[in-house]
Structure formats: structure tokens, C-alpha cells
C-alpha positions as CSV (number, residue, x, y, z in Angstrom):
1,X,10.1,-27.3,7.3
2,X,7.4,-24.4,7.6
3,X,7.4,-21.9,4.3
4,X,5.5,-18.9,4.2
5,X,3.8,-17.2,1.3
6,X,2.7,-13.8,2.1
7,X,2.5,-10.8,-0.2
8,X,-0.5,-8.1,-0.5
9,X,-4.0,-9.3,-1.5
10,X,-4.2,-10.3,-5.0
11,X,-0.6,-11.8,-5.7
12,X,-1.6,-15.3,-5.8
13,X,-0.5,-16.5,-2.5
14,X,-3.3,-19.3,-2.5
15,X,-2.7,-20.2,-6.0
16,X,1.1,-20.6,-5.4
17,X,0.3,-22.2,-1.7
18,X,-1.8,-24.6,-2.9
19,X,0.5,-25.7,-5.6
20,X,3.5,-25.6,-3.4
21,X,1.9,-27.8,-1.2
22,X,0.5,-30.6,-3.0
23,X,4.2,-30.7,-4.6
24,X,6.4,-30.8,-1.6
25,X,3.0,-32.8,0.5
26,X,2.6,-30.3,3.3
27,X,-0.4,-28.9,5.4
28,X,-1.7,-25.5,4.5
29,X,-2.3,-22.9,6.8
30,X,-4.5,-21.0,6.0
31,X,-3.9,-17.4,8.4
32,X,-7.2,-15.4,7.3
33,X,-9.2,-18.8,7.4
34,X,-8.4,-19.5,11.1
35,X,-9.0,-16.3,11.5
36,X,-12.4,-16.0,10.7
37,X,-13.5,-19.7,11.7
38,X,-11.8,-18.2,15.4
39,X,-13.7,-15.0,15.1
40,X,-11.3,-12.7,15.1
41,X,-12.1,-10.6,12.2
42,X,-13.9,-7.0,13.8
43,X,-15.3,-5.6,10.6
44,X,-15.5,-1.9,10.8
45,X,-16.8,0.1,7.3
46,X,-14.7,-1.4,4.4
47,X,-12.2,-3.0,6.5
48,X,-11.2,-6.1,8.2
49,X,-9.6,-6.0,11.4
50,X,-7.8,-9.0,13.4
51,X,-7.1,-9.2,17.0
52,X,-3.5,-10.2,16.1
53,X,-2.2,-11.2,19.6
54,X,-4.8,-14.0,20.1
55,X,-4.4,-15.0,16.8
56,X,-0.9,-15.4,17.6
57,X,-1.6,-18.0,20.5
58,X,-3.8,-20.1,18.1
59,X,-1.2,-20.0,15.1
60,X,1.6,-21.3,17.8
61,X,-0.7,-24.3,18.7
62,X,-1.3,-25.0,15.4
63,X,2.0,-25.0,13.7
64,X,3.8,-28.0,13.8
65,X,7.5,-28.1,11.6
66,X,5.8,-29.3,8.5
67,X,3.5,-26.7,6.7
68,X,2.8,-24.3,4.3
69,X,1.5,-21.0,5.9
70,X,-0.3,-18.4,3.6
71,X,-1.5,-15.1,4.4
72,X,-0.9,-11.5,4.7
73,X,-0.8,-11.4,8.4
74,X,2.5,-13.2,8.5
75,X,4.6,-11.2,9.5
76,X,2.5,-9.6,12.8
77,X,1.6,-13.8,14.2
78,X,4.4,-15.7,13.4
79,X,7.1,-16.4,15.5
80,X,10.8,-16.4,13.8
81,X,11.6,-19.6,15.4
82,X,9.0,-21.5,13.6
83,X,9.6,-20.4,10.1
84,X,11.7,-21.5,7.9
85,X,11.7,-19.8,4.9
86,X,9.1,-16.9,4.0
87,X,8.1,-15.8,0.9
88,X,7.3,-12.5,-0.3
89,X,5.0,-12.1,-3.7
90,X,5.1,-9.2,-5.3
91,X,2.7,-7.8,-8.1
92,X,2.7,-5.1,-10.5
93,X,0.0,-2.7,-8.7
94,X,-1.6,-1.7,-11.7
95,X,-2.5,-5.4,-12.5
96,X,-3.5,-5.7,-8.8
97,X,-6.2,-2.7,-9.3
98,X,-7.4,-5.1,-11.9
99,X,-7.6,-8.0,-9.6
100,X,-9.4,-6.2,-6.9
101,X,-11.8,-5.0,-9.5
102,X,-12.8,-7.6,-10.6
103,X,-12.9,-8.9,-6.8
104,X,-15.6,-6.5,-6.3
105,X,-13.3,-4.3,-3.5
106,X,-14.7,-0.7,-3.1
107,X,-12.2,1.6,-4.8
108,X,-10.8,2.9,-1.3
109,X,-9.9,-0.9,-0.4
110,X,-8.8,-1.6,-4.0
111,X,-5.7,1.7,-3.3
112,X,-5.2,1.1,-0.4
113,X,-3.8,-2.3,-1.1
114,X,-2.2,-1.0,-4.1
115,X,-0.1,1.4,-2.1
116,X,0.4,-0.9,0.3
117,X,1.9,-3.0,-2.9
118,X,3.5,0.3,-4.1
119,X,5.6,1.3,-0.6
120,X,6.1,-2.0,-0.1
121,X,4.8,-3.1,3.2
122,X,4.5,-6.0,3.6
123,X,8.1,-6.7,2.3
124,X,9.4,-4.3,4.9
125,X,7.5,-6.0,8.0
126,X,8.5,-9.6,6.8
127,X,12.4,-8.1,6.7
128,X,12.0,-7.1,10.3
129,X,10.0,-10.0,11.9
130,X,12.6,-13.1,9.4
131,X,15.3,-11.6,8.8
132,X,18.0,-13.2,6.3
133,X,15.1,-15.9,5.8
134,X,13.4,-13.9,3.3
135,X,13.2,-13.5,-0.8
136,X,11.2,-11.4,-2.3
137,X,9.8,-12.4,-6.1
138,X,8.0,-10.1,-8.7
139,X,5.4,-12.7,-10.2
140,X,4.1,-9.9,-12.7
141,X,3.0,-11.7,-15.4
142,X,4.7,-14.9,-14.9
143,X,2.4,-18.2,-15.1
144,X,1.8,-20.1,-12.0
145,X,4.7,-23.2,-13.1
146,X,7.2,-19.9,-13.6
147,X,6.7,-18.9,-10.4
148,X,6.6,-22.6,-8.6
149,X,9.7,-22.9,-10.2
150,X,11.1,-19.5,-8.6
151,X,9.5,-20.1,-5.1
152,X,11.4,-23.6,-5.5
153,X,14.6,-21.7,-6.3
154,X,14.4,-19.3,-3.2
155,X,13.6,-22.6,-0.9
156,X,16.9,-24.5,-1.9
157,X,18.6,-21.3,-1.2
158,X,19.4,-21.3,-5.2
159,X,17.8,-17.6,-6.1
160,X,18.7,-14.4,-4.4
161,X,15.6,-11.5,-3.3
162,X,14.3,-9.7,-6.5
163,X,14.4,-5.9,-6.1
164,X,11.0,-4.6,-6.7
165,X,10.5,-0.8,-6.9
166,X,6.8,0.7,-7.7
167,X,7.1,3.4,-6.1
168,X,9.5,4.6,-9.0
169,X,7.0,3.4,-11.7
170,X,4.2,4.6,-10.5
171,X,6.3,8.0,-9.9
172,X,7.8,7.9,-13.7
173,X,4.2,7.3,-15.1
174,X,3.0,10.6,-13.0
175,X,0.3,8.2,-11.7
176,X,0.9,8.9,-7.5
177,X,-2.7,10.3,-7.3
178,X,-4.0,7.4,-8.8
179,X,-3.3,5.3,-5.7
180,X,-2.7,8.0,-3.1
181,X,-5.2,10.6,-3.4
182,X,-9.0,10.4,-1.9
């Protein structure tokens, strides 16, 4: 069984991965770290990046039926086939802007993960690559054994997709310039 935990930067994919993993006894992969240790990263001003197709080939070679995958390049190198389940992470963006503050990000890279967050991305891109093998959870404030417990749910089948919608808080609390204005 392959799962993967995707979701923007700052969600706690590694946190949960991690967890998940030692639990269930699977391999992590690690997308960003085979990344960078296969030099595929091309840094250019405040952002990262990734020759996707060749990281692609490598991902295929190194995924075998029995692993956790975490990143959020899922959904542009992983094939269908191989996945089992994927899991989408979701985060209040104004918490994230606090995460990615006190990650150091410049404040053009801290928005425009936020509104990546916000619109919903990654969520949308994981639809079209999985499919029906998808479930989305909001882990906004939720400890790290709430959300286990969740991510255990949507593995068993037991829990449906959470609809998340900042757009329309962040629209409601007049704040779209915020995150979408240079």
C-alpha cells in the first residue's frame, strides 16, 4: 500500500508522514529530499524550481507497493497506478503566514503559498492526477494524534473529503489584498 501526504508547505505533511509511518511500518519518501540529493532543484530568485519529468523516472524506480510518500510535488511525479490513497492537508492560511514566518520565507514566498492554500491548488491537481482516491482534511488547529486519527479514517475508507473553502474566508474578512496584492 503506497499513501500520500501532500498539501501546501507548512501543513505538517512530515510531521503527519513521519507519524504515519512509524505506525503502519512503512518507508518514507521523501519527494523534495530526492529531489535535491538528484539535483534537480534550479533555484531562480526566491523560488525553487524541479525538473519534474526526470524526477518522475527516479520516483517510478524508487517506489515499490509499500511506502509513505510526502511532498508537494505529488501530484505532477506520481503515477495513478502506484498510489493508493493520497492525502490532502489543508491549513487555515492565516496560521500558515505564521508558519512561513517564522520559517524565515521572504514575504512574496510566504503569499504565494498562502494563495496557493487559499484557491486551493494543490487539492485541485491531486483531484485530476487520483481521482476518487483522494480526501481532503482541514488540520487547523487539530493536534498531531487528531489528525493521525483522521488520516487513519480516510485510509480505511471510514471518513469522507472535508470541504475546505478560504477563499470565502479570506473574502468575508475583506483580507484578498493581504495574500494577493504585490
Amino acid at each position: 500500500m503506497s499513501i500520500v501526504i501532500t498539501g501546501t508547505p507548512g501543513v505538517g505533511k512530515h510531521t503527519i508522514g513521519k507519524e504515519l509511518a512509524q505506525k503502519l511500518k512503512l518507508e518514507i519518501v521523501d519527494i523534495n529530499e530526492i529531489a535535491k540529493n538528484s539535483g534537480l532543484f534550479e533555484e531562480n530568485d526566491e523560488s525553487n524550481d524541479v525538473d519534474t519529468e526526470k524526477l518522475k523516472v527516479i520516483l517510478r524506480e524508487k517506489i515499490s507497493d509499500r511506502h509513505i510518500i510526502i511532498g508537494h510535488l505529488a501530484p505532477y511525479v506520481l503515477d495513478n497506478e502506484k498510489v493508493n490513497r493520497v492525502i490532502v492537508l489543508r491549513r487555515n492560511p492565516y496560521d500558515l503566514i505564521q508558519v512561513y514566518d517564522e520559517r524565515g520565507y521572504s514575504d512574496k514566498k510566504s503569499r504565494e503559498n498562502a494563495s496557493s492554500e487559499i484557491l486551493g491548488v494543490i487539492t485541485y491537481d491531486v483531484i485530476n492526477q487520483f481521482q476518487d482516491k483522494v480526501v481532503q482534511i482541514n488540520v487547523t488547529g487539530g493536534k498531531v494524534q487528531e489528525v493521525l486519527e483522521k488520516v487513519n479514517s480516510a485510509i480505511s475508507g471510514n471518513i469522507d473529503t472535508e470541504e475546505v473553502d478560504w477563499l470565502e474566508l479570506v473574502t468575508k474578512n475583506n483580507d484578498l489584498k493581504k495574500f494577493f496584492v504585490d
